[in-house]
KEFI-196560 format. One record per residue: residue number from 1; z negated, y negated, x of N, C-alpha, C, CB in turn. Coordinates in steps of 0.1 Angstrom, whole numbers, plus 5000, padded with zeros to 4 digits. Atoms other than C-alpha are relative to their C-alpha. Glycine has a CB too. Example, Ala and Ser with C-alpha at 12.3 -4.5 7.8 and 13.67 -1.06 7.14 Angstrom:
(1; (5000; 5012; 5009); (4922; 5045; 5123); (5000; 4988; 5009); (4988; 5000; 4990))
(2; (5000; 5011; 4991); (4929; 5011; 5137); (4992; 4989; 4992); (5014; 4995; 5004))
//
This chain:
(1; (5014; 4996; 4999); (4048; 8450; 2119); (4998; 5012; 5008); (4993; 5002; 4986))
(2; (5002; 4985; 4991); (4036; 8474; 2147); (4993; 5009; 4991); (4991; 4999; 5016))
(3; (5008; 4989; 5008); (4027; 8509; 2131); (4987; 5002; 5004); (5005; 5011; 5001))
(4; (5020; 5000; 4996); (3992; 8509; 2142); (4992; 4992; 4988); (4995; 4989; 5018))
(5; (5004; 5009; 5010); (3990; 8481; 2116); (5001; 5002; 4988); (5004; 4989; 5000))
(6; (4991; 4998; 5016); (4013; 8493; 2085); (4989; 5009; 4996); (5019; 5008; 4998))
(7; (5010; 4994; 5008); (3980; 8516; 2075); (4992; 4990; 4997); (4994; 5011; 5006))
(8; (5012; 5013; 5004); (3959; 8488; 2075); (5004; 4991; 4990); (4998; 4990; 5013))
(9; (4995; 5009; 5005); (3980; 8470; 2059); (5005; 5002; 4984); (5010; 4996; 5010))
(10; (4993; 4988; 5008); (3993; 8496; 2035); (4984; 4997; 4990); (5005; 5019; 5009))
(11; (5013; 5001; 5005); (3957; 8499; 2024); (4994; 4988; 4992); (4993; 5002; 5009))
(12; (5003; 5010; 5005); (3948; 8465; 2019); (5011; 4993; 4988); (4997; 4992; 5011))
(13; (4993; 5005; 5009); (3975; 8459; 2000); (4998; 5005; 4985); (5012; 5001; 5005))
(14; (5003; 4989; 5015); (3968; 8486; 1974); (4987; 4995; 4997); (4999; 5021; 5002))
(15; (5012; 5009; 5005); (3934; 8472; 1973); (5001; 4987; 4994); (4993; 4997; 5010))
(16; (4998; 5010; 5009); (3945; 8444; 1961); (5006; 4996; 4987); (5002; 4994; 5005))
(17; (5000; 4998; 5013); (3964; 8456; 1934); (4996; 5007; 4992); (5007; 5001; 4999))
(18; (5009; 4993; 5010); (3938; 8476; 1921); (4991; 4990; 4996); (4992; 5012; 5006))
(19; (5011; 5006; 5009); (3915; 8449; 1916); (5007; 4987; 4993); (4986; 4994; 5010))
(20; (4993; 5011; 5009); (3941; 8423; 1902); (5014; 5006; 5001); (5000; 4985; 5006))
(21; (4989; 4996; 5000); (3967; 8442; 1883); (5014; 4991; 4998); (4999; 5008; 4991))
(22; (4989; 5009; 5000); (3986; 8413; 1875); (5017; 5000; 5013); (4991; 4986; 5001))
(23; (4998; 4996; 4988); (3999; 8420; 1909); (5015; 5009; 4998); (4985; 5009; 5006))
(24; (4990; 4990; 5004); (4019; 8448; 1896); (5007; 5001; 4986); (4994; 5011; 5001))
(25; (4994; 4998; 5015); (4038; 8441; 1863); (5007; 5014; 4997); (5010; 4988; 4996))
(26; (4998; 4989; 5003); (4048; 8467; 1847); (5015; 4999; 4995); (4989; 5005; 4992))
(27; (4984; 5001; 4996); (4086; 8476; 1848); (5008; 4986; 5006); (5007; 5002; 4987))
(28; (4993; 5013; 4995); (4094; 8444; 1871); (4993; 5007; 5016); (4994; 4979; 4992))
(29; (5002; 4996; 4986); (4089; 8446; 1909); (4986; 4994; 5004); (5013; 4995; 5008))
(30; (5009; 5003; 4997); (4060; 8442; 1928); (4994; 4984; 5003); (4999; 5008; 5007))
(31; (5001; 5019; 4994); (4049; 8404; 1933); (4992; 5000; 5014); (4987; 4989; 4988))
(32; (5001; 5000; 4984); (4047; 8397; 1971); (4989; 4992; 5002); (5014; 4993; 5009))
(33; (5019; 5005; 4996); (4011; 8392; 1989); (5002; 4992; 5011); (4987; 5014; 5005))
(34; (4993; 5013; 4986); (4028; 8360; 2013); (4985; 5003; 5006); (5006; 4975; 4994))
(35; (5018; 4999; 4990); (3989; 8354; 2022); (4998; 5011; 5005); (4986; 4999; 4991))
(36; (5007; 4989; 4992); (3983; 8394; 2033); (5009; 5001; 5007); (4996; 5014; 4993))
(37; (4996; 4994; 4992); (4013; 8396; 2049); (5002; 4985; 5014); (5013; 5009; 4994))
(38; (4998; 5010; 4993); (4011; 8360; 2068); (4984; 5004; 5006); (5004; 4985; 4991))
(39; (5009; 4998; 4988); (3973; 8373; 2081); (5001; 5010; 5006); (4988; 4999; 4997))
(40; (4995; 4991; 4992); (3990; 8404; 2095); (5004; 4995; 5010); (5008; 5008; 4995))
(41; (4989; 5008; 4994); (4016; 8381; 2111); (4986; 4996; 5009); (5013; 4987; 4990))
(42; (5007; 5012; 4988); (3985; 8360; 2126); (4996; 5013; 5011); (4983; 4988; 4993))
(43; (5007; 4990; 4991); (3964; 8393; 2142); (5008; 5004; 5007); (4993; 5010; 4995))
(44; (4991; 4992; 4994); (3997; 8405; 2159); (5005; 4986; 5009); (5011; 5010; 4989))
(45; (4997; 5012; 4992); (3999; 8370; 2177); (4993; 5004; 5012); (4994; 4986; 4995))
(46; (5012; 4997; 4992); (3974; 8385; 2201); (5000; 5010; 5003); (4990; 4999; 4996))
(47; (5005; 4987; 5001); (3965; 8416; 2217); (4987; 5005; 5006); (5008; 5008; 5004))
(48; (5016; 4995; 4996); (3929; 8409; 2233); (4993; 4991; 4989); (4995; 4995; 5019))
(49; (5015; 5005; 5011); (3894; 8407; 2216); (4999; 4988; 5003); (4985; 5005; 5002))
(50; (5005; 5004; 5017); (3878; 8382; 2200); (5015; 4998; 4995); (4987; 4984; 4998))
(51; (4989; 5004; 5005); (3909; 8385; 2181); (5004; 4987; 4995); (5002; 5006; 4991))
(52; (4999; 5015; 5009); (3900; 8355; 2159); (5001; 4986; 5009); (4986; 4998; 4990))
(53; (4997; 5011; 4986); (3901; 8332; 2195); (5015; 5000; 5003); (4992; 5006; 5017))
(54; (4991; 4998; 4995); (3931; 8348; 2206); (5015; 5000; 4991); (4995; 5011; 5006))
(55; (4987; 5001; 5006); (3956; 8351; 2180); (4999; 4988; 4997); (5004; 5008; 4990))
(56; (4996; 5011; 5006); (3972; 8322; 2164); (5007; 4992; 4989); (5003; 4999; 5005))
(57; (4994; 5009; 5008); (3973; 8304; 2134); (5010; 4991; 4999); (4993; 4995; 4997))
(58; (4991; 5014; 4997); (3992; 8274; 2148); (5017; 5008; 4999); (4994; 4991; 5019))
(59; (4990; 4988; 4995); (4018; 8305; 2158); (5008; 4999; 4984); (4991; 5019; 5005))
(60; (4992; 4994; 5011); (4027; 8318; 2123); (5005; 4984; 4990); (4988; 5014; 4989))
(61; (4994; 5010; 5008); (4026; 8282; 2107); (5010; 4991; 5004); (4992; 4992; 4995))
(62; (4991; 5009; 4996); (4041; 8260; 2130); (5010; 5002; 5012); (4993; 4991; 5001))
(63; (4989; 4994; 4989); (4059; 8279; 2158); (4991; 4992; 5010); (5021; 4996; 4998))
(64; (5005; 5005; 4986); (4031; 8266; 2184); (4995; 5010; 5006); (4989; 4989; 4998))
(65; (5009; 4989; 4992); (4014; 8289; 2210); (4985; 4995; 5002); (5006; 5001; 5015))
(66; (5015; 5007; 5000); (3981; 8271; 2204); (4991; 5010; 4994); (4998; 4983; 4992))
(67; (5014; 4993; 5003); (3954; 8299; 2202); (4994; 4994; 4994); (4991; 5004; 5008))
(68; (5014; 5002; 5004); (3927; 8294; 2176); (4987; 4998; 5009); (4998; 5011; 4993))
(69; (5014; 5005; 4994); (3901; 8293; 2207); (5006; 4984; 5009); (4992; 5015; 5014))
(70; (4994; 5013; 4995); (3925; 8266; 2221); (4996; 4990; 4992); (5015; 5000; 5000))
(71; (5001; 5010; 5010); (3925; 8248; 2192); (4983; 4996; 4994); (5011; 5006; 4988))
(72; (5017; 5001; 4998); (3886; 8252; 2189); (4995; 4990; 5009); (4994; 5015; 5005))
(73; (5002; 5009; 4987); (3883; 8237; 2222); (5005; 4984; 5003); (5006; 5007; 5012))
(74; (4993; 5008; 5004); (3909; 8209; 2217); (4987; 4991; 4992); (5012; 5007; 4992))
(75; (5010; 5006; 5008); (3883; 8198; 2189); (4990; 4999; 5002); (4998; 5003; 4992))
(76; (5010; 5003; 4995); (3853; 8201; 2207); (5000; 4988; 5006); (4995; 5008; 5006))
(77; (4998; 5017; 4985); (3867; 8173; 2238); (5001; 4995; 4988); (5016; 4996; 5015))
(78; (4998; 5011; 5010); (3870; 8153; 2203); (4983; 4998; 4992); (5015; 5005; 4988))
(79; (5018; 5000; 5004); (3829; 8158; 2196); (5002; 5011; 4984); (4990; 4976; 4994))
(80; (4997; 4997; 5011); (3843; 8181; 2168); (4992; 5016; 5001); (5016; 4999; 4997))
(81; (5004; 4988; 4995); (3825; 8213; 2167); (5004; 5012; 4985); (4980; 4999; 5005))
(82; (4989; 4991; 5004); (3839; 8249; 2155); (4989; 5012; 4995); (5011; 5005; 5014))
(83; (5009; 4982; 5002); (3817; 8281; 2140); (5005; 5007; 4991); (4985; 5002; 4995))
(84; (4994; 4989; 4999); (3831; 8313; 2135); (4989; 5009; 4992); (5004; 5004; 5016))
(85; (5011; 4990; 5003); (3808; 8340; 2112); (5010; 5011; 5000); (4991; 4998; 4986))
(86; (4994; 4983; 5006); (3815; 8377; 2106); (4993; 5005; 5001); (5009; 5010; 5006))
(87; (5007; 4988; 5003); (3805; 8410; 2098); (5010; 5010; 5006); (4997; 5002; 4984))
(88; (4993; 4994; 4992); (3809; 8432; 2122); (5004; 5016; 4994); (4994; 4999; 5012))
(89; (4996; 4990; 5015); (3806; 8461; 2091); (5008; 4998; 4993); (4992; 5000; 4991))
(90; (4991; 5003; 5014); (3829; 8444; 2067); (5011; 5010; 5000); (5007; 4983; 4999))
(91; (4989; 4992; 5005); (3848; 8470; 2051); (5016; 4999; 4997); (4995; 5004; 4990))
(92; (4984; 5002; 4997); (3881; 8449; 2048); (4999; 4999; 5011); (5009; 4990; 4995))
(93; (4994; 5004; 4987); (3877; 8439; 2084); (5003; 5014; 5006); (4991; 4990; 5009))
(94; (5005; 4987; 4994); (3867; 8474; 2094); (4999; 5011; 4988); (4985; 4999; 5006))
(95; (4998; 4985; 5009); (3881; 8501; 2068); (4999; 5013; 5006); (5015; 5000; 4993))
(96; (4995; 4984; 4993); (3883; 8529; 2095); (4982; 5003; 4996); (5009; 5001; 5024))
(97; (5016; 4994; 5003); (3840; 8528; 2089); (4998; 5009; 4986); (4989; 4986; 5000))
(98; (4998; 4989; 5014); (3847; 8545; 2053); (5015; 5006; 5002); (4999; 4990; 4983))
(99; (4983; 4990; 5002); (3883; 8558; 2057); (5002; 5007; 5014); (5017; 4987; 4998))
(100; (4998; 4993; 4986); (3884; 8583; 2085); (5015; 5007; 4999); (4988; 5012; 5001))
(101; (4987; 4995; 4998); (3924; 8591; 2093); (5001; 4995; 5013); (5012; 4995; 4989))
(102; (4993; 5008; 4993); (3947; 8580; 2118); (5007; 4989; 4993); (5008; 5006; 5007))
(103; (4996; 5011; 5007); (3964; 8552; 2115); (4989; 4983; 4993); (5005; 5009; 4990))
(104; (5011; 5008; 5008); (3931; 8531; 2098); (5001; 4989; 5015); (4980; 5011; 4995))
(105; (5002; 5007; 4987); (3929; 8501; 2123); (4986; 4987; 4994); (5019; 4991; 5008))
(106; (5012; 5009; 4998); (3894; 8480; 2128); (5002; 4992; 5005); (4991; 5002; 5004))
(107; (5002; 5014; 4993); (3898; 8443; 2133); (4993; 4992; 4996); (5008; 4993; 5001))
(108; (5010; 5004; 5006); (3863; 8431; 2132); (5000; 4985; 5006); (4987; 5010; 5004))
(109; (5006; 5008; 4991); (3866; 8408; 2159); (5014; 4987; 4997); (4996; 5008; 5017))
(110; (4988; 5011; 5002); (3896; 8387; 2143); (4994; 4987; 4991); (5013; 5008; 4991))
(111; (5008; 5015; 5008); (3866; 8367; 2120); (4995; 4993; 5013); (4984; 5004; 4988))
(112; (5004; 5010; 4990); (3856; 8351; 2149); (5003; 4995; 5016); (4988; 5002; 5001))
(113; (4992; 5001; 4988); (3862; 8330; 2181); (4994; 5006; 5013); (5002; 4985; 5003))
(114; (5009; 4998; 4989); (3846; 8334; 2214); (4994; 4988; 5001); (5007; 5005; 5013))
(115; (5012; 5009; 4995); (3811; 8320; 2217); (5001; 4991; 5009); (4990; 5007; 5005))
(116; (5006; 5003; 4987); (3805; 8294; 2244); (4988; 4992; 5004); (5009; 4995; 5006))
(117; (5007; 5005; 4998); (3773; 8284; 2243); (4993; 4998; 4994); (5002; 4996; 5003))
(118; (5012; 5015; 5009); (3740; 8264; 2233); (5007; 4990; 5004); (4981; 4997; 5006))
(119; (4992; 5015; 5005); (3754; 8233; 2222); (5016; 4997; 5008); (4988; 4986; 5005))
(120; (4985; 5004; 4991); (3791; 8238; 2234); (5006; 4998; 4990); (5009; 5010; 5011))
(121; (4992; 5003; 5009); (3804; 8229; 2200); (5007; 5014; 4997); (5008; 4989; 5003))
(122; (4992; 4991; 5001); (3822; 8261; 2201); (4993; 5017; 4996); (5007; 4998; 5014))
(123; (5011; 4995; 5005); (3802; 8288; 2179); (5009; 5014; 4998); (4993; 4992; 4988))
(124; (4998; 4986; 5004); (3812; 8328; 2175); (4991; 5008; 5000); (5008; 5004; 5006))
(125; (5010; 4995; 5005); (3788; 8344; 2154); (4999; 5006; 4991); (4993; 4995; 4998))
(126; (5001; 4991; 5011); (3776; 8373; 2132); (4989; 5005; 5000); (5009; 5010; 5000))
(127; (5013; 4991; 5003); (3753; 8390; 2113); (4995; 5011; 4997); (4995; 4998; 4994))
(128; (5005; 4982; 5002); (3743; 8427; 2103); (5002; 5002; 4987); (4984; 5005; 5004))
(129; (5005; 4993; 5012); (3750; 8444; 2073); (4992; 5014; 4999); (5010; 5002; 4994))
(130; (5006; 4992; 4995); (3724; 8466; 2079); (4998; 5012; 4987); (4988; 4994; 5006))
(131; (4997; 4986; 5013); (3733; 8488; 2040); (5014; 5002; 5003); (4997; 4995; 4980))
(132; (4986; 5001; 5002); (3768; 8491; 2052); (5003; 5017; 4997); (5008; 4993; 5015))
(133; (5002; 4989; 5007); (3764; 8531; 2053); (4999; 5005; 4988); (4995; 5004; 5004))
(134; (5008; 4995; 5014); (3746; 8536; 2024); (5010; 4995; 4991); (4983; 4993; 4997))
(135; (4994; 5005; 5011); (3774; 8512; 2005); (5014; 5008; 5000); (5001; 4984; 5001))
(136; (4989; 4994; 4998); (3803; 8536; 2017); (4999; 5011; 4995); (5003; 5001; 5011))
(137; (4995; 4992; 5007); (3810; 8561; 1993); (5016; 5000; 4992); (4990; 5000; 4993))
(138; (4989; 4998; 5004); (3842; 8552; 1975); (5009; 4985; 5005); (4999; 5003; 4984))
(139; (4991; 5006; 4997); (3864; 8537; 2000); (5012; 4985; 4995); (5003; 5009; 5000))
(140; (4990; 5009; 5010); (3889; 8520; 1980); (4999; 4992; 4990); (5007; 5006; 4995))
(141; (5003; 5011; 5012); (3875; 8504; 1955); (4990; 4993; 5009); (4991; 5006; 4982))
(142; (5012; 5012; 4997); (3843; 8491; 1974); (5006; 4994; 5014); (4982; 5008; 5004))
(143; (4997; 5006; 4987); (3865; 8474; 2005); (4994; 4989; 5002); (5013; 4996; 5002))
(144; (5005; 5013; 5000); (3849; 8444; 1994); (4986; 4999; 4998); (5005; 4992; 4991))
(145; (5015; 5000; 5005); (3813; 8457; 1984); (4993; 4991; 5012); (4992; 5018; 4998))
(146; (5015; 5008; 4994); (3796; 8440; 2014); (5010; 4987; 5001); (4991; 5007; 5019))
(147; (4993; 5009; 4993); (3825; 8414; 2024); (4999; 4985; 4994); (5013; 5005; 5000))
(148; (5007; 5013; 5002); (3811; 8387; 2005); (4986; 4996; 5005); (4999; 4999; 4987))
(149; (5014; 5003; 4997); (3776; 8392; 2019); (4996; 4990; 5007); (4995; 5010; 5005))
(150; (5001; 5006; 4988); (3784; 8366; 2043); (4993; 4985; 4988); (5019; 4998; 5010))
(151; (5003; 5015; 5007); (3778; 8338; 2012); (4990; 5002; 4993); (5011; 4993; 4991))
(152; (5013; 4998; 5006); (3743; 8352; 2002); (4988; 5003; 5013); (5002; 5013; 4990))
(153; (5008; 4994; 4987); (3730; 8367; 2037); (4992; 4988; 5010); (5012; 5008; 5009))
(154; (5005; 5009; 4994); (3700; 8345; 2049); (5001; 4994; 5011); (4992; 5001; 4999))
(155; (4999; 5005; 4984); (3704; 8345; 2086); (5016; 4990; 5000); (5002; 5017; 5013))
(156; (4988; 5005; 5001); (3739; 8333; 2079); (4995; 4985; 4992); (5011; 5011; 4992))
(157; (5006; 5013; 5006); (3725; 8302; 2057); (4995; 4992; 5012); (4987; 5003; 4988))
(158; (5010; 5009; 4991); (3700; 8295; 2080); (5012; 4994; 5014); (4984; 5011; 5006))
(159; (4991; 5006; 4986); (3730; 8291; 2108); (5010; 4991; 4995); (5008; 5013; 5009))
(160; (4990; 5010; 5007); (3750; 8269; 2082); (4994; 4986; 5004); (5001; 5002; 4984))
(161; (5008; 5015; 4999); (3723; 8244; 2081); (4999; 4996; 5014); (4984; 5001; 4993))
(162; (5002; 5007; 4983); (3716; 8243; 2117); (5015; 4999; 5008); (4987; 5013; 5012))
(163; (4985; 5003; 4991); (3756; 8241; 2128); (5001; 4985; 4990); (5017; 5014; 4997))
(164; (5000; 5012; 5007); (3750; 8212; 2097); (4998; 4987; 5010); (4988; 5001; 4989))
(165; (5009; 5009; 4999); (3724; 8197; 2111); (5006; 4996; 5023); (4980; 5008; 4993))
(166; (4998; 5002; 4984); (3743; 8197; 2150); (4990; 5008; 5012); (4997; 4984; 5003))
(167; (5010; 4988; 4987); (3725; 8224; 2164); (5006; 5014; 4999); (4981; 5002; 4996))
(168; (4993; 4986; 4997); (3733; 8255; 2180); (4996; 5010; 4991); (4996; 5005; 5013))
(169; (5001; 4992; 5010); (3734; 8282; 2150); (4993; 5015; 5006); (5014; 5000; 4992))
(170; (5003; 4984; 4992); (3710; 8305; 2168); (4994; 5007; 4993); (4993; 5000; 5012))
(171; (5003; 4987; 5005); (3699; 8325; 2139); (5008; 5008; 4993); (4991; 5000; 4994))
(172; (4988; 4990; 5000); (3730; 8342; 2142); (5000; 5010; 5012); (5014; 4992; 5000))
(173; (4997; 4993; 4989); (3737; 8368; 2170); (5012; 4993; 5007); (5002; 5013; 4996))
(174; (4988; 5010; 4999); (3763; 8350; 2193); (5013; 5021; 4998); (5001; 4985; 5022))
(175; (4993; 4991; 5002); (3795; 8377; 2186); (5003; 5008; 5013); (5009; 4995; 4993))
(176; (4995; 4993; 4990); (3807; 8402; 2209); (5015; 4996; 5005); (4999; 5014; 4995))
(177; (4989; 5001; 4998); (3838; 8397; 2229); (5017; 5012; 4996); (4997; 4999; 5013))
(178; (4985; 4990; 5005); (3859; 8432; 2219); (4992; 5001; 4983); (5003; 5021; 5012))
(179; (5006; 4992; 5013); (3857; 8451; 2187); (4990; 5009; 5002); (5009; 5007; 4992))
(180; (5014; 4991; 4999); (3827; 8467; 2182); (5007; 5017; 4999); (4985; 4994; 4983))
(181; (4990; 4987; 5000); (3834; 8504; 2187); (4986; 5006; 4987); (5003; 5012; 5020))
(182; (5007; 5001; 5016); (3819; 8511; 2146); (5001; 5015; 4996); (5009; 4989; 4988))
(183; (5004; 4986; 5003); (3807; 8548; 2140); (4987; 5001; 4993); (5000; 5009; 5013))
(184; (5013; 4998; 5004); (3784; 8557; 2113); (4997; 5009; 4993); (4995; 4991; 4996))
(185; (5003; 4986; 5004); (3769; 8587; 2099); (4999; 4998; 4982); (4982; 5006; 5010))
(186; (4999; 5000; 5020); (3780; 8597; 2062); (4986; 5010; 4998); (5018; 5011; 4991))
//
């Protein structure tokens, strides 16, 4: 793991044995997080934005070089179509917005692919947590306070039903191509 990552990684991991101690028995060794350290392995497939286009799933499971926007595209020429949400706030994607150090690394742009279009099958899209300040006070426990907002947050619904219903999910924002550069006033 490149050190740019092992804080990120370091972090999320302790987060996750604070909210499920099972995690950590007590006098036995730590029980291994395969899933946190297999979506490290994927983001390091890659090293340009929209991460979530560019790295590769296919990579860490099957030893293929088939990009996630490859494989997006792939499925479209089959009438298969692909949408991508995030939060370009989410405090696990983006811990450096409450954790100010070095080391903290922001990969907002790894929830989604790259956009291409009205009706190109191929959807990369997000929405605003627009209380993300206001919910940043204790770091470490709240990594997740907004990171479910994605399965209550209306604009996001409304772009479920209309990627449902075969239509371009345009009350979503389409996503940005890098990481958003994410500064916000405590």
């Amino acid at each position: 793991m490149r050190n740019e990552d092992a804080m990120s990684y370091y972090l999320a991991k302790k987060y996750y044995q604070l909210m499920c101690p099972a995690l950590v028995p007590a006098k036995q060794p730590e029980l291994p997080l395969t899933s946190l350290q297999d979506l490290f392995q994927v983001y390091q497939t890659a090293s340009a934005p929209p991460h979530g286009g560019q790295n590769s799933l296919a990579d860490v499971l099957f030893g293929s070089a088939l990009s996630n926007q490859a494989l997006a595209s792939s499925a479209a020429s089959h009438h298969l179509a692909s949408l991508s949400i995030g939060n370009p706030l989410d405090f696990l994607y983006s811990p450096g917005i409450c954790i100010h150090f070095p080391g903290v690394k922001n990969f907002a742009s790894s929830q989604w692919l790259a956009d291409r279009g009205y009706a190109s099958g191929i959807y990369g899209r997000i929405f605003q947590d627009h209380k993300a300040s206001s919910r940043c006070n204790n770091p470490l426990q709240q990594m997740t306070t907004n990171h479910f907002d994605v399965l209550t947050d209306q604009d996001v619904q409304n772009g479920l039903q209309q990627f449902i219903s075969a239509q371009t999910p345009s009350s979503l924002a389409v996503a940005p191509l890098s990481d958003p550069n994410l500064v916000l006033a405590h």
